[in-house]
N, C-alpha and C positions, 0 to 999 in steps of 0.2 A: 650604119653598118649593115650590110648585105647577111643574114646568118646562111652558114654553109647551106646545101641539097645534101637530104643525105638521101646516095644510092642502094639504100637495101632499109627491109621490114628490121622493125625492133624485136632483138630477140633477148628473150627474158630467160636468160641461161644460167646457173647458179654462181653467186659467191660464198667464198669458203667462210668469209665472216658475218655471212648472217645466217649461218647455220645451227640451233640452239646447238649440235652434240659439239661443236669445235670448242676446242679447251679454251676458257677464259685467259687463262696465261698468256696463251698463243695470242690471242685476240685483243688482250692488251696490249702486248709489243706489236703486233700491226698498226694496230690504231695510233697508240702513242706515236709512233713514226707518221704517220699520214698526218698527225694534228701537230708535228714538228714543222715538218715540211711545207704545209698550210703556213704556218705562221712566220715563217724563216723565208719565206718566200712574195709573202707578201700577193701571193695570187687570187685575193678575192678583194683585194683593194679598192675595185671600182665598185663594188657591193654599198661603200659607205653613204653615198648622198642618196643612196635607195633608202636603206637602211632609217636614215634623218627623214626623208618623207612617209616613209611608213611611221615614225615615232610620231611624228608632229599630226598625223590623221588620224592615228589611236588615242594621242593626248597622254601620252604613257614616256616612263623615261627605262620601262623595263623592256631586255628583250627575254624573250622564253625561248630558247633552241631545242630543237627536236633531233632527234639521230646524232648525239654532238661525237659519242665514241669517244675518242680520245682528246678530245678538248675543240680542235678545231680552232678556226678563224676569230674567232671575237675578243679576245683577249687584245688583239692585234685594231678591230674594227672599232671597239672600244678605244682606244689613245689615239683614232684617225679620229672621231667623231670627237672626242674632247680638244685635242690640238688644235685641228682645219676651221668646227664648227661650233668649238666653247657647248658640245652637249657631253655632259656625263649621264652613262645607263648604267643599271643596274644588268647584271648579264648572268641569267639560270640558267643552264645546262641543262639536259636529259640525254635521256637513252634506254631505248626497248632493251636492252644490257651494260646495267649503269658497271662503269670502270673504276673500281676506287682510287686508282690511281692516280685518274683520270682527274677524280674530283679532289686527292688534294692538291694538285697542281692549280684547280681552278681557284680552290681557299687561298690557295699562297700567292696566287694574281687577284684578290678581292672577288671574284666570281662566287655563285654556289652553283651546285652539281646534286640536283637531287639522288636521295638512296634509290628510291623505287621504281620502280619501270613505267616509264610513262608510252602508250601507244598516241605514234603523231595522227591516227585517225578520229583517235579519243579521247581527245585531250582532258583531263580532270578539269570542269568549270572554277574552279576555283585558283587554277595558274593560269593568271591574265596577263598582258603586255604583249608584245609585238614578235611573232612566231616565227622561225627563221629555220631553213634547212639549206644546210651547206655541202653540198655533193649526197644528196640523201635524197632526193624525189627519184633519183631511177630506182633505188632498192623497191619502187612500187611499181604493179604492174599500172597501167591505164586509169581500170576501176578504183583503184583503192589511192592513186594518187590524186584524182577528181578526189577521194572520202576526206582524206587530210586538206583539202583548197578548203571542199564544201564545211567541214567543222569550222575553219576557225572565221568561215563567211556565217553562219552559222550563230558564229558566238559574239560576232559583231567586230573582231580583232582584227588588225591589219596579218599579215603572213607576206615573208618574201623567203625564194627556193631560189638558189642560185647553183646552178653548175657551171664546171670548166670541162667537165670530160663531154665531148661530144660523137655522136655516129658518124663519121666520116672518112673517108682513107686518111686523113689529120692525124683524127683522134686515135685510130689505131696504129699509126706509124709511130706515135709518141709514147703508146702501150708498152711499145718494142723496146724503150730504153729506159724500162723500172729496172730490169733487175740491174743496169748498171749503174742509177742512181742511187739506189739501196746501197750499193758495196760501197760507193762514194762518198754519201752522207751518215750511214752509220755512225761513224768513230765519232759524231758532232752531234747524237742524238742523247740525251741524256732522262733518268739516269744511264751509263752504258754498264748493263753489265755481262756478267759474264754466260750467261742461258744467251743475253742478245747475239753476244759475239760469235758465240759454238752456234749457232742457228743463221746465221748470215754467211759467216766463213768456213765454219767448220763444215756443215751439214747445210746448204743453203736453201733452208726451208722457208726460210720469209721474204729473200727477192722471189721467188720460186710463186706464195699463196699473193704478196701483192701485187706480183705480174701478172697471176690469175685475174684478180679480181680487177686491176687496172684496165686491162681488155674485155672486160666481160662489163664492166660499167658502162664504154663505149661502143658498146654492142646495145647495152640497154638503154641508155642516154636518149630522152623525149627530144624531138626536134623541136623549133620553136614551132610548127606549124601544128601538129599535134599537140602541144601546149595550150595555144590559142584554140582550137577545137574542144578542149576540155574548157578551158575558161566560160566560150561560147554558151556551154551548156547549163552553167551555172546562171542563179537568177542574178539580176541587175539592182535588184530596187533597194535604194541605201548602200551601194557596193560596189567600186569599177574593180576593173580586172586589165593589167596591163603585162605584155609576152614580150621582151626585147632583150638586146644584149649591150654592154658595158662593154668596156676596155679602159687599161692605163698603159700607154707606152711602155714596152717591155714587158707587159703583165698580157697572160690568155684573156681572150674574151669571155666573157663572165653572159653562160645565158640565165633569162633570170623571169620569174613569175613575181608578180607585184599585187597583191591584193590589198586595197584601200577602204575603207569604212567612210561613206560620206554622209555628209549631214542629209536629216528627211525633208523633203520638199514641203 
């Protein structure tokens, strides 16, 4: 698969959810929605025989997710990897703004969600297995997403980053129809309550922030070429480093950083 050219500089413009002043509440129903959506959708599907290659060169059956928000993809990547490929993981959660909510949903699908705030540049040595960021490498500028490769190169762990939002007239064209996906899948996001409802329909402040933020991600969105430039930079020894994109029929392309742990020579 050819990855798009994108026409224009990465511009690293704000979102409203990684703001520490944005009210938690607010930022739980965003998220919650985004890690609905993620998993009802099935959009990081092709991630899984990544996912089994990184497990199998770690020698781990954990993964450790960084940036997860609102739960995110694994729940989902989790019963592909055990169906397709008879592997069951163990599946932890994080987040530089852990979501309680977030994390009893993950208790009540078997996952845990830790309490604390975990930074994906620094990762605490002691949360080991297979590191995974799923629409969460553009929240970093350049520098500090090389800081997150280089730790868990670092720490000897496999790490795979997977996005769908990309820089491209694509990517922004598809930006264009959040806020009418919001109004469409709301009433199917659960739980639905009623602050969701008054805030979508009433006051339509959450197609409104994740149309912000869904444009502004494909604005920031690493192309694979500057991926591999970051990679490049990274040492080699005991470590490859692989930039491509996935796809499943019907599903976005999934671009995706691969970092592997090889045995020493």
């Amino acid at each position: 698969m050819t990855p798009p050219k994108s026409l224009w500089p990465r511009l690293h413009l704000f979102e409203l959810l990684d703001q520490e002043w944005y009210p938690a509440a607010l930022r739980d129903h965003c998220t919650n929605y985004l890690a609905a959506i993620s998993q009802r959708m099935g959009i990081f599907d092709a991630a899984a025989p990544l996912l089994l290659r990184g497990l199998e060169a770690g020698g781990t059956d954990t993964v450790l997710d960084l940036g997860s928000g609102g739960g995110g993809p694994l729940p989902r990547l989790g019963g592909i990897l055990a169906q397709e490929h008879g592997r069951r993981v163990r599946v932890v959660q994080t987040d530089l703004f852990p979501n309680e909510r977030a994390r009893e949903r993950a208790l009540a699908a078997g996952a845990e969600y830790l309490q604390e705030p975990v930074d994906a540049t620094r990762v605490p040595p002691e949360q080991r297995g297979m590191r995974t960021l799923f629409n969460a490498l553009h929240h970093f500028k350049p520098e500090a997403a090389r800081a997150v490769l280089a730790d868990a190169q670092a720490r000897g762990v496999p790490i795979g980053a997977f996005e769908v939002v990309e820089r491209s007239p694509k990517g922004v064209i598809a930006a264009l129809f959040i806020p009418l996906l919001v109004l469409l899948f709301t009433p199917t996001i659960r739980p639905l309550t009623l602050p969701r409802l008054l805030l979508t329909y009433g006051v339509p402040l959450f197609p409104l922030v994740i149309f912000w933020d869904g444009l502004v991600s494909a604005l920031r969105a690493h192309s694979p070429d500057e991926l591999r430039k970051l990679t490049d930079s990274l040492p080699r020894e005991s470590y490859t480093w692989e930039v491509g994109q996935a796809q499943k029929p019907g599903k976005p392309a999934v671009t995706y950083v691969l970092g592997l742990p090889t045995p020493a020579k």
